[in-house]
C-alpha positions as CSV (number, residue, x, y, z in Angstrom):
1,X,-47.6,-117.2,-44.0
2,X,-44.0,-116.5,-42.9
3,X,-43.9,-113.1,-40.9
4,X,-41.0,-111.1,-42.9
5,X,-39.5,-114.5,-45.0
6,X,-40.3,-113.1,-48.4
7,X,-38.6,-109.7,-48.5
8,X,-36.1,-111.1,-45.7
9,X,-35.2,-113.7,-48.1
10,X,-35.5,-111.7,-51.4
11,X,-32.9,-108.7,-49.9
12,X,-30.5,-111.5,-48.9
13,X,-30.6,-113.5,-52.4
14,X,-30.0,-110.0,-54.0
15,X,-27.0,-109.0,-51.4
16,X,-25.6,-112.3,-52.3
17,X,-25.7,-111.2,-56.3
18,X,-24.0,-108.3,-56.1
19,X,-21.6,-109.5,-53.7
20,X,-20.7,-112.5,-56.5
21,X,-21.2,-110.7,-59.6
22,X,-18.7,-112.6,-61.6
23,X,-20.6,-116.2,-60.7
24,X,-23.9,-114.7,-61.7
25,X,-22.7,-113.5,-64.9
26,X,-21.8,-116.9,-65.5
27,X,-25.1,-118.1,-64.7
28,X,-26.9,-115.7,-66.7
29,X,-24.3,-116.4,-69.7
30,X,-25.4,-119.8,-69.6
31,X,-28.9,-119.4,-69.7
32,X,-28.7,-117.1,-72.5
33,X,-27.0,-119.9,-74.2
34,X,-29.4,-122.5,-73.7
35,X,-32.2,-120.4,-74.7
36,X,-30.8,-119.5,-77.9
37,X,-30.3,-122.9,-78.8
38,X,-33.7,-124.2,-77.4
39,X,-36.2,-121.1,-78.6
40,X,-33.7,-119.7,-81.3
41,X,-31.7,-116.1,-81.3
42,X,-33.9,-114.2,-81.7
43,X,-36.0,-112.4,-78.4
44,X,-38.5,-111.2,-79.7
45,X,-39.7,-114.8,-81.0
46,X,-38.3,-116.8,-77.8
47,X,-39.9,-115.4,-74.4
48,X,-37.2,-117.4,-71.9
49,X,-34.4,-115.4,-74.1
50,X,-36.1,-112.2,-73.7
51,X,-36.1,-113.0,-69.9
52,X,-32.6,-113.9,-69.3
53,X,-31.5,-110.8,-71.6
54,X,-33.4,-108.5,-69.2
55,X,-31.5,-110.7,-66.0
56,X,-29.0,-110.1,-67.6
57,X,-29.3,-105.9,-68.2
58,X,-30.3,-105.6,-64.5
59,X,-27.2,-107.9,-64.0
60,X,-24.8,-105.2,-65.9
61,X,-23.2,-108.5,-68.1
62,X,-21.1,-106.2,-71.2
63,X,-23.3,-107.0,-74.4
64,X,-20.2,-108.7,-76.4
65,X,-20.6,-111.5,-73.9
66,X,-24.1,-111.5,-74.4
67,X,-24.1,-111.5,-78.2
68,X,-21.3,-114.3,-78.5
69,X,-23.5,-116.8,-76.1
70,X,-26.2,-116.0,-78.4
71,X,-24.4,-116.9,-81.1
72,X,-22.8,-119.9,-79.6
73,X,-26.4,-121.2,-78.8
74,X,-27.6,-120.9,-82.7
75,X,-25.1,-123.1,-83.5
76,X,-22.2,-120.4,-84.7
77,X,-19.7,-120.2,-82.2
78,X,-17.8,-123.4,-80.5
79,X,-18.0,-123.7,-77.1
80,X,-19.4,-126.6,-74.3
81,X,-23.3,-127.9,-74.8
82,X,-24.8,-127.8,-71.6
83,X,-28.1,-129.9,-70.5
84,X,-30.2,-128.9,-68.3
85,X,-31.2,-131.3,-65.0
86,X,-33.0,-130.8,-61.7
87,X,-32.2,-132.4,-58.8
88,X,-34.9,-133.0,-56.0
89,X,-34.1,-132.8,-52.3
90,X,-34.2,-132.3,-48.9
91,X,-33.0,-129.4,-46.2
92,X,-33.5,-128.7,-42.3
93,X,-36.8,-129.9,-41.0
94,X,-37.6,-131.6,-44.0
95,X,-38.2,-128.7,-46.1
96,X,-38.2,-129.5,-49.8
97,X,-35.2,-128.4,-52.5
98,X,-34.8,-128.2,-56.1
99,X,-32.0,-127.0,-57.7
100,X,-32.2,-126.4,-61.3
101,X,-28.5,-127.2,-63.2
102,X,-27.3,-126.1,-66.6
103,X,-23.8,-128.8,-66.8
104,X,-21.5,-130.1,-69.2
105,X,-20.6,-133.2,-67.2
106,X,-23.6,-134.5,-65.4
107,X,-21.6,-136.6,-62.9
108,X,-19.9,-133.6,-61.6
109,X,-22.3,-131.7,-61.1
110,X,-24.4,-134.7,-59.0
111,X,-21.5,-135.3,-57.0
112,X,-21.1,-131.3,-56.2
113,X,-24.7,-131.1,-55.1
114,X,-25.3,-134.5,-53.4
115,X,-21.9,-133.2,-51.3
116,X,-23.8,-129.6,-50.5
117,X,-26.3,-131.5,-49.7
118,X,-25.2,-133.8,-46.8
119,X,-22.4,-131.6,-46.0
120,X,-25.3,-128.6,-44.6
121,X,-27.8,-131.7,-43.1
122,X,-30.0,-132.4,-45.9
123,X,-29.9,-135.0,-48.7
124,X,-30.5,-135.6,-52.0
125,X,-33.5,-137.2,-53.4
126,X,-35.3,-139.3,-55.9
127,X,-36.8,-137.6,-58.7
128,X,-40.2,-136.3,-57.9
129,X,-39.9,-136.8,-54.6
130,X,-40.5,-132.9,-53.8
131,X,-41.9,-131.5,-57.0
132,X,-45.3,-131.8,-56.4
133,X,-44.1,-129.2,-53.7
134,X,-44.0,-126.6,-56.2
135,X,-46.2,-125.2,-58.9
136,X,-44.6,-123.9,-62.3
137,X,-45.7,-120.0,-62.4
138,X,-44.8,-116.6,-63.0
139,X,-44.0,-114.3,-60.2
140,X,-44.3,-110.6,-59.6
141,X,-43.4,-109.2,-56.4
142,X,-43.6,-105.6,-55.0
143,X,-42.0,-104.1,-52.3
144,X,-43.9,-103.1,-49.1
145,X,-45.9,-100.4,-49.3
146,X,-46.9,-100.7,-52.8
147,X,-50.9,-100.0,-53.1
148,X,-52.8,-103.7,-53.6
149,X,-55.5,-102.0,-55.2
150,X,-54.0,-101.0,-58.4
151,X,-51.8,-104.1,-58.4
152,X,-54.9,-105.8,-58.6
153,X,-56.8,-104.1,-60.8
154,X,-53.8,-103.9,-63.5
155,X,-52.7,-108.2,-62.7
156,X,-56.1,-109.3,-63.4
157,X,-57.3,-106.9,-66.0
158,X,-53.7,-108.3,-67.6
159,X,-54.3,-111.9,-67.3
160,X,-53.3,-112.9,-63.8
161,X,-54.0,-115.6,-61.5
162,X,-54.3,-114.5,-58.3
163,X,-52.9,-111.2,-56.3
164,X,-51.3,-111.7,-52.7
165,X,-51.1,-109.4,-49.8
166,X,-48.3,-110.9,-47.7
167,X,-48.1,-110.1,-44.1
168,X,-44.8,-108.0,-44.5
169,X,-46.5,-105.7,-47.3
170,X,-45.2,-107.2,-50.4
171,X,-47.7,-107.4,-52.6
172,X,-47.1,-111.0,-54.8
173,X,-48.5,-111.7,-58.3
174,X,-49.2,-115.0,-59.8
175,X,-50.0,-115.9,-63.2
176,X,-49.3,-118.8,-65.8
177,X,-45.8,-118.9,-67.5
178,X,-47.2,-118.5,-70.7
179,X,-49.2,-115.2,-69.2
180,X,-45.3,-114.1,-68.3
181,X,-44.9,-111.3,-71.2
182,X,-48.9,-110.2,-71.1
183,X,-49.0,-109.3,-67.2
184,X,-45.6,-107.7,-67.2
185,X,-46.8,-105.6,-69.9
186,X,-49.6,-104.7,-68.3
187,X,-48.1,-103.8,-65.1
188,X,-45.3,-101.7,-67.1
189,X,-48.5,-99.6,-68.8
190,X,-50.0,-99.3,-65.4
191,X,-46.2,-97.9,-64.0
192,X,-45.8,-100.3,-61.5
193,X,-42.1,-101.7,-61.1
194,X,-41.8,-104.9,-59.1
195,X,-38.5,-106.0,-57.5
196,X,-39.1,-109.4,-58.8
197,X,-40.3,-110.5,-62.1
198,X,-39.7,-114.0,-63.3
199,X,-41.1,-117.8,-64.1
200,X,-40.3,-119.8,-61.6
201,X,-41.2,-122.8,-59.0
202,X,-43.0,-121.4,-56.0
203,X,-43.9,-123.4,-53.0
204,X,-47.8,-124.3,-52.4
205,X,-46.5,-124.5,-48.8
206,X,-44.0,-123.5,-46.6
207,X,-41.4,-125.1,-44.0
208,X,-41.3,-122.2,-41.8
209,X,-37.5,-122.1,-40.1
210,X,-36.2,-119.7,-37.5
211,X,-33.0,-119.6,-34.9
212,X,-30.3,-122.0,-35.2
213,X,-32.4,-124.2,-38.0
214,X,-33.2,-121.3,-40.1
215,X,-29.3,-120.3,-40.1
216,X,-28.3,-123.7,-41.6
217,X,-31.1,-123.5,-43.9
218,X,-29.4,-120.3,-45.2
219,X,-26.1,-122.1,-45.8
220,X,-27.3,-125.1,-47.3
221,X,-28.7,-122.8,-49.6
222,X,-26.2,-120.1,-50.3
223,X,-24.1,-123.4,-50.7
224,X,-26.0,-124.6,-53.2
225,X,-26.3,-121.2,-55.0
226,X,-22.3,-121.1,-54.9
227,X,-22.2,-124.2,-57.3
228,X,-21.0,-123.2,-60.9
229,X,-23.6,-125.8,-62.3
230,X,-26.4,-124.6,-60.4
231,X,-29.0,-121.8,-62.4
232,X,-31.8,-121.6,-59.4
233,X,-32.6,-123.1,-56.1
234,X,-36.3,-123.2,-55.1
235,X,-37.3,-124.2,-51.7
236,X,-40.7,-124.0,-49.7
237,X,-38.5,-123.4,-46.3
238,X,-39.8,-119.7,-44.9
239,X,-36.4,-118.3,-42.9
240,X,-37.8,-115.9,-40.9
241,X,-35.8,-112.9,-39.7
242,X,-34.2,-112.7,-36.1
243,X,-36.1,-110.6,-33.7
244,X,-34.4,-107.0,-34.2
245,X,-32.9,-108.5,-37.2
């Protein structure tokens, strides 16, 4: 496992939030949208709403904007129909990328990535060229120093996977999307509040990336991230930090 990658890499994609905190409300917006219309409006019946409504808390989006994406996703307010694509790729060293799109106009958004793509030194691939990469699972992950024993015992006794001890002290939870809501809850009861808590794609391995190629991993990806059209960027590269750093 990467030295410091995952708490490295988590600080960084935070940083980047706040610092673009008009883009990520977009984003969230979106996904709020698409839920509604997919699972219906109401949260407490459709799990992936309930998720981007709490993104979307932690992301301080005003609650009028909220309630008129929900209601444009039932069907009640106009406004554009997005579809939802992923696009499978490649970065430095052959790591693997896949950036999840919410778009109104597929051909733009293709062209926008392929571009981010090639323009940082990696290319866009065929689908399912990367995905077996990646494995479809909810994530929980706590900051150093939190105590692995009661993560453990509160995880599996809530209907978790597998509990991680990474070597920089984060302490990583895995457990099966539809297992989101129950371990979550379970954690909450046990008062443990981890930095990270969503479904996702996480690497089965890692592309571990440091000096000069770790740097243009970073842009490829914040470039990515920067695309209106893109929701999420997965990768299985592991940017470690600089010594000192």
């Amino acid at each position: 496992m990467a030295g410091h990658s995952k708490w490295a890499n988590i600080q960084h994609r935070k940083n980047r939030q706040d610092a673009k905190r008009g883009s990520l409300w977009t984003k969230i917006i979106r996904e709020v949208t698409v839920a509604a219309r997919d699972g219906g409006p109401d949260p407490d019946m459709n799990p992936r709403l309930r998720l981007a409504l709490d993104k979307a808390r932690l992301g301080n989006v005003p609650k009028d904007k909220l309630t008129n994406a929900i209601q444009r996703g039932a069907g009640k307010l106009e406004g554009a129909s997005y579809e939802e694509i992923r696009y499978e790729g490649y970065g430095i060293g052959g790591a693997a990328v896949m950036i999840d799109c919410m778009t109104d106009n597929r051909t733009r958004t293709v062209a926008e990535v392929r571009h981010a793509l090639t323009k940082h030194g990696g290319n866009l691939g065929t689908d399912g060229s990367v995905a077996f990469n990646f494995k479809h699972c909810g994530q929980f992950l706590f900051a150093p120093g939190a105590s692995e024993d009661k993560v453990m015992e509160a995880a599996l006794e809530a209907g978790a996977e597998d509990v991680v001890a990474n070597e920089d002290g984060t302490v990583e939870v895995i457990c099966a999307p539809a297992d989101f809501e129950a371990v979550r809850a379970g954690l909450e009861q046990a008062g443990l509040k981890p930095e990270v808590a969503e479904v996702t794609m996480k690497a089965l391995s890692e592309t571990v990336l440091t000096g000069d190629d770790a740097d243009r991993m970073q842009k490829l990806l914040d470039a990515l991230d920067d695309l209106d059209d893109v929701q999420q960027v997965y990768t299985t590269a592991a940017i470690e930090e600089q010594a000192g750093g």
